[in-house]
N, CA, C and O atoms as a CHARMM CRD file, in Angstrom:
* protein
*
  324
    1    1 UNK  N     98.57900 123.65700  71.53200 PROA 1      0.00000
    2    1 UNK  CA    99.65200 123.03000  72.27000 PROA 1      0.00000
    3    1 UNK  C     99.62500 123.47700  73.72800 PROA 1      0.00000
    4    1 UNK  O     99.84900 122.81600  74.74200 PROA 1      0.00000
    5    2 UNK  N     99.28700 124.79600  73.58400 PROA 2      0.00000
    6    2 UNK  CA    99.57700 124.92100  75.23800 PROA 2      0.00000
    7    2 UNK  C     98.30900 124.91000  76.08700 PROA 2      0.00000
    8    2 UNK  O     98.28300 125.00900  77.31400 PROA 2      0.00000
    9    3 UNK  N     97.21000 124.77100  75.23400 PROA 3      0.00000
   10    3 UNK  CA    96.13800 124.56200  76.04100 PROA 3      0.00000
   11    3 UNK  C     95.95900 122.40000  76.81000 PROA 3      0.00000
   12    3 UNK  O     95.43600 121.98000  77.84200 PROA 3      0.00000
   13    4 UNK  N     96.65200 121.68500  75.70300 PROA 4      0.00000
   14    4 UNK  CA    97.24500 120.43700  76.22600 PROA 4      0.00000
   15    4 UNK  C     98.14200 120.47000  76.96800 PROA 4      0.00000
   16    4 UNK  O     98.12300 119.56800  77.80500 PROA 4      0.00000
   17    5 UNK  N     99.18400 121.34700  77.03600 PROA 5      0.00000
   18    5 UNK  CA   100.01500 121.28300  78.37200 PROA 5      0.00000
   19    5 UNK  C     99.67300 121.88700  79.62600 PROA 5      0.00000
   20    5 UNK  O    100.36900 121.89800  80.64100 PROA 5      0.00000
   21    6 UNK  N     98.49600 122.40600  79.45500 PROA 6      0.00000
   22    6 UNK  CA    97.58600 123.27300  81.04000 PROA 6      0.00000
   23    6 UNK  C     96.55700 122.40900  81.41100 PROA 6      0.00000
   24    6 UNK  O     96.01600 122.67200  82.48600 PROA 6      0.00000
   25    7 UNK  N     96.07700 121.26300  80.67300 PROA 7      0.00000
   26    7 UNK  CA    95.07900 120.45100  80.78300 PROA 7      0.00000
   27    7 UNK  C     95.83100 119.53000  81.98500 PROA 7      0.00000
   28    7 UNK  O     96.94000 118.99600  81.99400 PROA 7      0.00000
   29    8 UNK  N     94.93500 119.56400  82.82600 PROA 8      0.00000
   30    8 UNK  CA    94.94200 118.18000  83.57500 PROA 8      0.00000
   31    8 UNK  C     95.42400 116.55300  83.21400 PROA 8      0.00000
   32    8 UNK  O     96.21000 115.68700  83.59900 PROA 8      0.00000
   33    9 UNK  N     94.41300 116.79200  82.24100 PROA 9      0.00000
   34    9 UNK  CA    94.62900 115.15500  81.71000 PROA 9      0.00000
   35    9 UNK  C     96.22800 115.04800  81.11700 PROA 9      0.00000
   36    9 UNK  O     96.74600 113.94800  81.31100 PROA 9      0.00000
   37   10 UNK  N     97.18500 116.20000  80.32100 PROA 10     0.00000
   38   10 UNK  CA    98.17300 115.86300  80.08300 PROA 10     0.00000
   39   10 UNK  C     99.20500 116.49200  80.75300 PROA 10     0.00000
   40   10 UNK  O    100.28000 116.04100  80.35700 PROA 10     0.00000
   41   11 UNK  N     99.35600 117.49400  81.75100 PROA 11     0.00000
   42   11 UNK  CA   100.29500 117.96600  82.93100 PROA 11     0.00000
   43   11 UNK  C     99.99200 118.25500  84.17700 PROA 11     0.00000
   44   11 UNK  O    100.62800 118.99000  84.93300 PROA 11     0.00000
   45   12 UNK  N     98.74400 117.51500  84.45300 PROA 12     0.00000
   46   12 UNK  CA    98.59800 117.32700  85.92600 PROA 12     0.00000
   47   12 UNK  C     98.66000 118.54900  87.16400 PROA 12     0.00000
   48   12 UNK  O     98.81200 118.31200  88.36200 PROA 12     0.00000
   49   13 UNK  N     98.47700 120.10600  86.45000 PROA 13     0.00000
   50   13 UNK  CA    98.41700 121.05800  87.19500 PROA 13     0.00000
   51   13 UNK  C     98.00000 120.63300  88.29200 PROA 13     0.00000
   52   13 UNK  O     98.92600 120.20800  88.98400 PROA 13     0.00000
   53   14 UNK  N     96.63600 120.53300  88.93600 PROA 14     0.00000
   54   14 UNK  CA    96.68200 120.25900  90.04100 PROA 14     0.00000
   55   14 UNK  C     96.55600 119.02600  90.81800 PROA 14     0.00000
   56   14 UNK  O     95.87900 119.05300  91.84500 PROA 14     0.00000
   57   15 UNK  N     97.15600 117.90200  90.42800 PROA 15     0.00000
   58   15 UNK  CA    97.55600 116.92500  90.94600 PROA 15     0.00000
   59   15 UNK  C     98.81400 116.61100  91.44400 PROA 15     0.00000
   60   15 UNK  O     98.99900 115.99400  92.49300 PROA 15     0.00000
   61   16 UNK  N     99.72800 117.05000  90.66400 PROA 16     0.00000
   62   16 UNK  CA   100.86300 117.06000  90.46100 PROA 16     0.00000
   63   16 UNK  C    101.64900 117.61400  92.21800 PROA 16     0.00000
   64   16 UNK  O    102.68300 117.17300  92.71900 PROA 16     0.00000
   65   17 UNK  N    100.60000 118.80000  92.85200 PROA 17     0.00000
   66   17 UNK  CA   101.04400 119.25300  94.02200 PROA 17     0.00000
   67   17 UNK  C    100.75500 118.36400  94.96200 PROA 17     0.00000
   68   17 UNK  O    101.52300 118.31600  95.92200 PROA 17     0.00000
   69   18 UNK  N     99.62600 117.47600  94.92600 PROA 18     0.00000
   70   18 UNK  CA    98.70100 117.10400  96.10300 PROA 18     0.00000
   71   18 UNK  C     99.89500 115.12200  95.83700 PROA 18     0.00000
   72   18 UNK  O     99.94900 114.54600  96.92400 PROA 18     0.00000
   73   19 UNK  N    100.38300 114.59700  95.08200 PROA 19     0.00000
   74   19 UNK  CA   101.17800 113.99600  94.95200 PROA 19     0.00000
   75   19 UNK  C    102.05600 113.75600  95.84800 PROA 19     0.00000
   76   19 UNK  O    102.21100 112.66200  96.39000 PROA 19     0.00000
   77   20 UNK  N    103.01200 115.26500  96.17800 PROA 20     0.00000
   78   20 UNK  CA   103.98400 115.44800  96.55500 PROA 20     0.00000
   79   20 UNK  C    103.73000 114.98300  98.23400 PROA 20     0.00000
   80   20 UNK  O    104.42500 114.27100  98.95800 PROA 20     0.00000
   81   21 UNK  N    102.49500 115.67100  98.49400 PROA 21     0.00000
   82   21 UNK  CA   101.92800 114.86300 100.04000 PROA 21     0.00000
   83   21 UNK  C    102.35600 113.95200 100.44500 PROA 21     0.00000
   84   21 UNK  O    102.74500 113.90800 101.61200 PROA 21     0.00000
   85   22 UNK  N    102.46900 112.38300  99.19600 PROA 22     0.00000
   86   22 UNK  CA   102.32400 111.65300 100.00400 PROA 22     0.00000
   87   22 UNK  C    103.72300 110.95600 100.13800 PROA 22     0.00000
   88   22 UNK  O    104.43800 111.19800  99.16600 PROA 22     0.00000
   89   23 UNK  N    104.25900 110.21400 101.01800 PROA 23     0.00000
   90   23 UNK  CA   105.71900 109.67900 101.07300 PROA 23     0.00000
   91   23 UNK  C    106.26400 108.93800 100.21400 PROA 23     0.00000
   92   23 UNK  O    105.84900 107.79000 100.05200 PROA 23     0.00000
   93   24 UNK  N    107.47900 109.51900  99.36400 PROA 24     0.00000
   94   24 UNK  CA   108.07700 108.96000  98.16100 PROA 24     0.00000
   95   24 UNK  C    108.65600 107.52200  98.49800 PROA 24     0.00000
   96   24 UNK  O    108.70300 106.62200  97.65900 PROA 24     0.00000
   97   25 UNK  N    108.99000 107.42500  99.50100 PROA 25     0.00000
   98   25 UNK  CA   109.90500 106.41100  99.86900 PROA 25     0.00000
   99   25 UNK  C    109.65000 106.14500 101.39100 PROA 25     0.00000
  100   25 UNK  O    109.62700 107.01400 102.26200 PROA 25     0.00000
  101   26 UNK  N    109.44200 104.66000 101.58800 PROA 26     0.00000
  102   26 UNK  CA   109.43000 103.82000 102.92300 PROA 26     0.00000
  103   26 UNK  C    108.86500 102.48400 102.50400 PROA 26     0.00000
  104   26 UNK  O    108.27100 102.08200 101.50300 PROA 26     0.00000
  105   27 UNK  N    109.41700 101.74800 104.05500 PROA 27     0.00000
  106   27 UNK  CA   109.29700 100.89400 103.83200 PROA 27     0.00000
  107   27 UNK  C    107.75900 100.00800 103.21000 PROA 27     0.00000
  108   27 UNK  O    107.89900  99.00800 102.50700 PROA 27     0.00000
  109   28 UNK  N    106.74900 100.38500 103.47400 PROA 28     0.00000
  110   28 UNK  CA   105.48700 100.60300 102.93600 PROA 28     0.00000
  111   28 UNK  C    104.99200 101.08800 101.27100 PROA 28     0.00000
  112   28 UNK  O    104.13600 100.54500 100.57300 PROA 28     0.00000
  113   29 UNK  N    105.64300 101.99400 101.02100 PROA 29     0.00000
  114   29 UNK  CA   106.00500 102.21500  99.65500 PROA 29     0.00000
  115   29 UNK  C    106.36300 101.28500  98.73800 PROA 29     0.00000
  116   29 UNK  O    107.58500 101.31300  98.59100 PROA 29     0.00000
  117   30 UNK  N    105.77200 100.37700  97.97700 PROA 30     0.00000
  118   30 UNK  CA   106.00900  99.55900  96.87300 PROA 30     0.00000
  119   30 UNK  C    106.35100  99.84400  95.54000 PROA 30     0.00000
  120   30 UNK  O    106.97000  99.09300  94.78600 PROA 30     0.00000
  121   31 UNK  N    106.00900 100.72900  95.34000 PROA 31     0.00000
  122   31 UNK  CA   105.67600 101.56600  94.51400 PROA 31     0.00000
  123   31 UNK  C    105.18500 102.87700  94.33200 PROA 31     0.00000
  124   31 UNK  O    103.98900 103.16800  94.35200 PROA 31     0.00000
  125   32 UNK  N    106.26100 103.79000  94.12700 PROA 32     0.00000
  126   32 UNK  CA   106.58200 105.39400  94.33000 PROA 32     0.00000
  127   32 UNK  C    105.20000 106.16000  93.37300 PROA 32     0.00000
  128   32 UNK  O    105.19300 106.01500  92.15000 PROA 32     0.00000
  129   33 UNK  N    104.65800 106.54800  93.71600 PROA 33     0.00000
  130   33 UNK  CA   103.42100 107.56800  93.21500 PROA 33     0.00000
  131   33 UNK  C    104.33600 108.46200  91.77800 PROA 33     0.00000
  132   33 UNK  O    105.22900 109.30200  91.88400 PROA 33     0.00000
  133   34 UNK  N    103.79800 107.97900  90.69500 PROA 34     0.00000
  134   34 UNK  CA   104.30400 108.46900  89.56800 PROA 34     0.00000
  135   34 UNK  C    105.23300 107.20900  88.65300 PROA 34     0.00000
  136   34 UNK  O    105.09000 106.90600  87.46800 PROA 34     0.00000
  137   35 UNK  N    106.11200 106.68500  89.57000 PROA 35     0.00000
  138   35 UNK  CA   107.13300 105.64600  89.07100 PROA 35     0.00000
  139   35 UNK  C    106.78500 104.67700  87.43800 PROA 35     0.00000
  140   35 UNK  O    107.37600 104.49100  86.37400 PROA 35     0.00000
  141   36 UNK  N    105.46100 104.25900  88.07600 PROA 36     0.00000
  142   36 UNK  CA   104.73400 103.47000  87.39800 PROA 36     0.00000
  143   36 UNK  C    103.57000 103.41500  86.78000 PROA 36     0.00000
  144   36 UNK  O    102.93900 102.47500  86.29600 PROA 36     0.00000
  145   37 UNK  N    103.29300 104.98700  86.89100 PROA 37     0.00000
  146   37 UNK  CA   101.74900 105.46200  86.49500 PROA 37     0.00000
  147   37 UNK  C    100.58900 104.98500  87.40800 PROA 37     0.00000
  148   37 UNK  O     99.39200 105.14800  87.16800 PROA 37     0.00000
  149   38 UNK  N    101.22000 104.25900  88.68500 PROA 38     0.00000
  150   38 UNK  CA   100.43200 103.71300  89.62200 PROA 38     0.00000
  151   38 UNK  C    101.34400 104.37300  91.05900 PROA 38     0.00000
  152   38 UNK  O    102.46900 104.85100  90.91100 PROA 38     0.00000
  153   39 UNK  N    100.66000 104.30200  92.40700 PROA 39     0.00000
  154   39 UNK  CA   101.06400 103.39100  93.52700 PROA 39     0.00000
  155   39 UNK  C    100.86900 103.21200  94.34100 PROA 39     0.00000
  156   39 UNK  O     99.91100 103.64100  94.98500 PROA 39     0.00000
  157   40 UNK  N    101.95200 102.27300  94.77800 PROA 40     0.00000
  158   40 UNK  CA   101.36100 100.66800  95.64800 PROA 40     0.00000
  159   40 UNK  C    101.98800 100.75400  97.16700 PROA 40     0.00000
  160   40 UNK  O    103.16500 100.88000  97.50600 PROA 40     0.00000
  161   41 UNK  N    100.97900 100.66100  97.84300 PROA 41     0.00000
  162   41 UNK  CA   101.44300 100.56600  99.12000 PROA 41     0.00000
  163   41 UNK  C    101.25400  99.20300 100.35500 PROA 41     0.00000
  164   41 UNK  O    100.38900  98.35800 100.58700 PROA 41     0.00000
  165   42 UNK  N    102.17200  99.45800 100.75300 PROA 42     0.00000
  166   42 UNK  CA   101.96800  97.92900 101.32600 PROA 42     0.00000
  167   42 UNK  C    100.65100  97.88900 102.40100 PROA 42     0.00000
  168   42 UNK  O    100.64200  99.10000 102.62300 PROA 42     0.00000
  169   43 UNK  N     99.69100  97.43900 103.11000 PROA 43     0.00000
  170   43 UNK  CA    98.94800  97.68900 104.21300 PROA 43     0.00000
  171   43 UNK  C     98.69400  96.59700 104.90500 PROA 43     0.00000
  172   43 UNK  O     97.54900  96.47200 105.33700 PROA 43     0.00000
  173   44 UNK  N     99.74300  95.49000 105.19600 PROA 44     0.00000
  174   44 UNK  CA    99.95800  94.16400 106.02000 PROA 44     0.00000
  175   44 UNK  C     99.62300  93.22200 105.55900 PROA 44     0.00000
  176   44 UNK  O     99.52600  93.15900 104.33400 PROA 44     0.00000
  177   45 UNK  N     99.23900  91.83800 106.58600 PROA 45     0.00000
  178   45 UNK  CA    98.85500  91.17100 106.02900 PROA 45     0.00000
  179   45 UNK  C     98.71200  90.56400 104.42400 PROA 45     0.00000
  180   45 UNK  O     97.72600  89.96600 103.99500 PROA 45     0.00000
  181   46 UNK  N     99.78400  90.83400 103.76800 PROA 46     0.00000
  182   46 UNK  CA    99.91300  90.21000 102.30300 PROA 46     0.00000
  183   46 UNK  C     99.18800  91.55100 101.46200 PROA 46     0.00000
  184   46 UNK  O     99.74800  91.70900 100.37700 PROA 46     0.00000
  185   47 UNK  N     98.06100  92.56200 101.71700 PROA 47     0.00000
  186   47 UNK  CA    97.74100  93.24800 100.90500 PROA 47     0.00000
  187   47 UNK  C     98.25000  94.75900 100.89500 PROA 47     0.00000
  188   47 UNK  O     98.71300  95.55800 101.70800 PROA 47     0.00000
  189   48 UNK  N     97.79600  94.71300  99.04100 PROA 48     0.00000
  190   48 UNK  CA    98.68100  96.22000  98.94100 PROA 48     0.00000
  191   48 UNK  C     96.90600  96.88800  98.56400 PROA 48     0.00000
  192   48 UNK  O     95.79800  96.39000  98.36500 PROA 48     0.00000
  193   49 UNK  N     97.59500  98.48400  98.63700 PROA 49     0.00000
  194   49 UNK  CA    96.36100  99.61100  98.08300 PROA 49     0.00000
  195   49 UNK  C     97.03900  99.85000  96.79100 PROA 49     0.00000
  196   49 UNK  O     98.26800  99.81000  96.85800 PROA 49     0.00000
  197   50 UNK  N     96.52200 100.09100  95.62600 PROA 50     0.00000
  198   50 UNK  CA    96.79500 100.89200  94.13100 PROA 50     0.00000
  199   50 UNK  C     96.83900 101.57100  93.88700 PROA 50     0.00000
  200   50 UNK  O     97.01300 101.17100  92.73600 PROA 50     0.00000
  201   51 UNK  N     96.89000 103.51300  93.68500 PROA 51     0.00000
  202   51 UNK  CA    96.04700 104.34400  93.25500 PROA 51     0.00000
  203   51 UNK  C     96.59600 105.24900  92.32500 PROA 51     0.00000
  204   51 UNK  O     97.67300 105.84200  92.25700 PROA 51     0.00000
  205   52 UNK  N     95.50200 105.20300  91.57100 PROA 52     0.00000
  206   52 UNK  CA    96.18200 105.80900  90.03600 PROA 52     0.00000
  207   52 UNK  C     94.84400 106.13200  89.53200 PROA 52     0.00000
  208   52 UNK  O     93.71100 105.67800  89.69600 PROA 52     0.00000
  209   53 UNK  N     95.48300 107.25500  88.73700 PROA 53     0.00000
  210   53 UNK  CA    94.36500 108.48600  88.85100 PROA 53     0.00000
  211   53 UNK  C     94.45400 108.57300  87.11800 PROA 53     0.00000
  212   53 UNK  O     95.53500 108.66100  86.53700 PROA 53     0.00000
  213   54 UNK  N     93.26400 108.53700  86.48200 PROA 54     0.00000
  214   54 UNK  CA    93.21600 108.67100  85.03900 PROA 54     0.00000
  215   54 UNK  C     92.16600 109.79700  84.73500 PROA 54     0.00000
  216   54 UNK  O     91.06000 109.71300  85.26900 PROA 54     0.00000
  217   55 UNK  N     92.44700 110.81000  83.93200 PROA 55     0.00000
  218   55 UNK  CA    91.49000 111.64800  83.21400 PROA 55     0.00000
  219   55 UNK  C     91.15600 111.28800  82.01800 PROA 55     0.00000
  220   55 UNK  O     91.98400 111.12400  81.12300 PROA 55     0.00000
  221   56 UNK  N     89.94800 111.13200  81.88500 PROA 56     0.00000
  222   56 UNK  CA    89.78100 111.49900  80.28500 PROA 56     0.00000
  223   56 UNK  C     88.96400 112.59800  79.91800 PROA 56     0.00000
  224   56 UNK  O     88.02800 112.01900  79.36700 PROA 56     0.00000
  225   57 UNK  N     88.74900 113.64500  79.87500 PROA 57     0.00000
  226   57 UNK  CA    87.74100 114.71300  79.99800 PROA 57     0.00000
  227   57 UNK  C     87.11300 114.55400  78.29800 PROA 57     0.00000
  228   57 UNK  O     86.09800 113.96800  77.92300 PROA 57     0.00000
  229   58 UNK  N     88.10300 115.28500  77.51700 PROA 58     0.00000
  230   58 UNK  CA    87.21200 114.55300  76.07800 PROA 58     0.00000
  231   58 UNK  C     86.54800 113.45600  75.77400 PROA 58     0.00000
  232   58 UNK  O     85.37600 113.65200  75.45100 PROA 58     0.00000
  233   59 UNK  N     86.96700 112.21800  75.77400 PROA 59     0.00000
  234   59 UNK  CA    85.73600 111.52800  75.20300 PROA 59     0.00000
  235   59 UNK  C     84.81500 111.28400  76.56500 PROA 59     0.00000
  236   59 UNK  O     84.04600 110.33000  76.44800 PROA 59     0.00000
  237   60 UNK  N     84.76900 111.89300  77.67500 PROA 60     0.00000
  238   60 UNK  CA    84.03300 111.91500  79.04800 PROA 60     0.00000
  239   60 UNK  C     82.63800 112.91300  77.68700 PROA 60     0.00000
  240   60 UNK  O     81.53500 112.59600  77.24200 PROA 60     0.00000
  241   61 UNK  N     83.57300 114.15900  77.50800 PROA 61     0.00000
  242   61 UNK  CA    82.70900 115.35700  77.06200 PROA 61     0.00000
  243   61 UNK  C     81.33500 115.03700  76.22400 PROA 61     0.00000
  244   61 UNK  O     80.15300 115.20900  76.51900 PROA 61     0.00000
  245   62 UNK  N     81.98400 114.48900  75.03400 PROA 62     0.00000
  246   62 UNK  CA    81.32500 113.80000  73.85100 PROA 62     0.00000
  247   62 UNK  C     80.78700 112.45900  74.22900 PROA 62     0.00000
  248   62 UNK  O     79.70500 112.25700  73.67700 PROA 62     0.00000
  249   63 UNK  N     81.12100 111.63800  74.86300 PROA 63     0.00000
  250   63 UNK  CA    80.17000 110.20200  74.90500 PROA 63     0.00000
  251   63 UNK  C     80.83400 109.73800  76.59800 PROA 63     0.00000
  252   63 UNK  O     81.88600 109.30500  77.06800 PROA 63     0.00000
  253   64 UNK  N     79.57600 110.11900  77.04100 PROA 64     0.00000
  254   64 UNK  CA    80.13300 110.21300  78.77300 PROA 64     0.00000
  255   64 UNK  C     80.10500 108.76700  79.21800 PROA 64     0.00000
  256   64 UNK  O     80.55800 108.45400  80.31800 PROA 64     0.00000
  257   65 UNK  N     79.64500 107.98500  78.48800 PROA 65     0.00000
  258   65 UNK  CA    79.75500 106.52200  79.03300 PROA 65     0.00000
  259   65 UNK  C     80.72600 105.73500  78.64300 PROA 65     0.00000
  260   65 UNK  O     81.37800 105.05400  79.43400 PROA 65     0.00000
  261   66 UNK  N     80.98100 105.76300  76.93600 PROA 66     0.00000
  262   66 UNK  CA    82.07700 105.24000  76.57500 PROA 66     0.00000
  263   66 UNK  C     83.26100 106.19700  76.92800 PROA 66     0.00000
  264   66 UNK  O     84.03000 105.89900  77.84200 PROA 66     0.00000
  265   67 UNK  N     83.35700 106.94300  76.45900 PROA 67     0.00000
  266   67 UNK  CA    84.37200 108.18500  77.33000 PROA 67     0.00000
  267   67 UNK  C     84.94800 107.97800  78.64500 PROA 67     0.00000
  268   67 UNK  O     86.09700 108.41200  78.72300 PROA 67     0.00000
  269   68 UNK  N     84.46800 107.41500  79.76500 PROA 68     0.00000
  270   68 UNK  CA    84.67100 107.11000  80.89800 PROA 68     0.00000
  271   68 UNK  C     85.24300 105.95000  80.81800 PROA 68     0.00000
  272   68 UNK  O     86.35400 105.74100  81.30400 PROA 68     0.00000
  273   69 UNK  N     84.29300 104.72700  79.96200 PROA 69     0.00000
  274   69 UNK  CA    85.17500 103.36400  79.73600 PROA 69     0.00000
  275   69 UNK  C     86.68500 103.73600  79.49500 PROA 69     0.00000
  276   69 UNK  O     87.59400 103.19400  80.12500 PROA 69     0.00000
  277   70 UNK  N     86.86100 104.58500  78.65000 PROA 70     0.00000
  278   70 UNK  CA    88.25800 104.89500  78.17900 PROA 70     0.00000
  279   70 UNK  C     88.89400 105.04000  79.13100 PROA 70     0.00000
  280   70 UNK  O     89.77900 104.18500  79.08800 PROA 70     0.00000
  281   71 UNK  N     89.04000 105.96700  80.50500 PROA 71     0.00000
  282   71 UNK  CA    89.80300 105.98000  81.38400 PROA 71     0.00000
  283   71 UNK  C     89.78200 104.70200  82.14700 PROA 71     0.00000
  284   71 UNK  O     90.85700 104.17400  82.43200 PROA 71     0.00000
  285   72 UNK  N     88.45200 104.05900  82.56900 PROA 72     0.00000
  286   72 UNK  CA    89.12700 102.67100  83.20300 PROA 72     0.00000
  287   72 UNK  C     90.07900 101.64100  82.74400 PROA 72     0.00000
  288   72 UNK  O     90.97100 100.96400  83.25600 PROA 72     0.00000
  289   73 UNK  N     89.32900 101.84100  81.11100 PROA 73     0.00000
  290   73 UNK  CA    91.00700 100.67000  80.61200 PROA 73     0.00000
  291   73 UNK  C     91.88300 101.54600  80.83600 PROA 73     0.00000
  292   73 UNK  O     92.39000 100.87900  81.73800 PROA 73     0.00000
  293   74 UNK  N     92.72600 102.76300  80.80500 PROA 74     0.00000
  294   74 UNK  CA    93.85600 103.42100  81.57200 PROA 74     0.00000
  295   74 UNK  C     94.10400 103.15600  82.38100 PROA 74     0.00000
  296   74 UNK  O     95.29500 102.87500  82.51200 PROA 74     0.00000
  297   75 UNK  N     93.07700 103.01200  83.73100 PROA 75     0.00000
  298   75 UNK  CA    93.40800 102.73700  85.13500 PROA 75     0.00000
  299   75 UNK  C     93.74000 101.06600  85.22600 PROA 75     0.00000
  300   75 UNK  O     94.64000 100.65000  85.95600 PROA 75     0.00000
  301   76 UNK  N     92.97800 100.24800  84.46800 PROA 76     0.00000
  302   76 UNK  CA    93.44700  98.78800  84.56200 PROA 76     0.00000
  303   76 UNK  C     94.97100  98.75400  83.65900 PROA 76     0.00000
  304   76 UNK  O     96.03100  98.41200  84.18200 PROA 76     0.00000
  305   77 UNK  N     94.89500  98.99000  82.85600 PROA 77     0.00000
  306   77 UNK  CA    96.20100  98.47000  81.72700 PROA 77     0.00000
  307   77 UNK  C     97.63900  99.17600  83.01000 PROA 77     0.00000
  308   77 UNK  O     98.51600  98.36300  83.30100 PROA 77     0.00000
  309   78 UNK  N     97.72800 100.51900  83.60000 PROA 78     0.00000
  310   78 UNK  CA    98.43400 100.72000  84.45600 PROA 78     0.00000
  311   78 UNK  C     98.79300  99.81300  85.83900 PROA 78     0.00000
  312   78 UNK  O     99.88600  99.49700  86.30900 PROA 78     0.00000
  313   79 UNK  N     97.36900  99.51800  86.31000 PROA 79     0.00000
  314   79 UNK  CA    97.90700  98.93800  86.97900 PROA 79     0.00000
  315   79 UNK  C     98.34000  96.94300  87.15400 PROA 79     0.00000
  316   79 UNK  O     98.87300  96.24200  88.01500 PROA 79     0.00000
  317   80 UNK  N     97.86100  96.76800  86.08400 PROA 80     0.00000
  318   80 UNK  CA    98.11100  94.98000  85.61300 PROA 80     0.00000
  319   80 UNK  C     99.82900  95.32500  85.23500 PROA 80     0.00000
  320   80 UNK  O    100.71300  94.62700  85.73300 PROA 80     0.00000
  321   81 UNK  N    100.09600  96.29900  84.44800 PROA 81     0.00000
  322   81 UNK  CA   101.44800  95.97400  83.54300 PROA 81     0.00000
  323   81 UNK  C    102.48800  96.49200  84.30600 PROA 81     0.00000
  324   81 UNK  O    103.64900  96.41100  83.90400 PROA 81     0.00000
């Protein structure tokens, strides 16, 4: 249990600080970093940026190709829904 709650992939030790960086709120802000497991920032002209950050280190470990697939459907299913 507590080696899953020190893991990255499920409490974000060190992400969790570098987060805080960036501005929770403005007008640019579409979407608050964390809110949505995504976020969205406005950058003119009609387009936004996305960014959302997925680990998968286990099945990375054991099958580094499908393993990796696994986090992109994370990173897509977050940011479509």
């Amino acid at each position: 249990m507590f080696g899953s709650l020190w893991s990255e992939h499920c409490g974000y030790k060190h992400s969790k600080p570098l987060f805080k960086l960036f501005p929770a709120r403005s007008k640019k802000v579409l979407a608050e970093i964390g809110a949505e497991n995504a976020g969205v920032v406005d950058i003119g002209d009609g387009l936004a940026v996305v960014m959302k950050i997925e680990s998968h280190n286990h099945p990375s470990a054991i099958e580094p190709y499908h393993g990796a697939a696994s986090g992109l459907g994370g990173v897509v299913r977050d940011i479509l829904t």
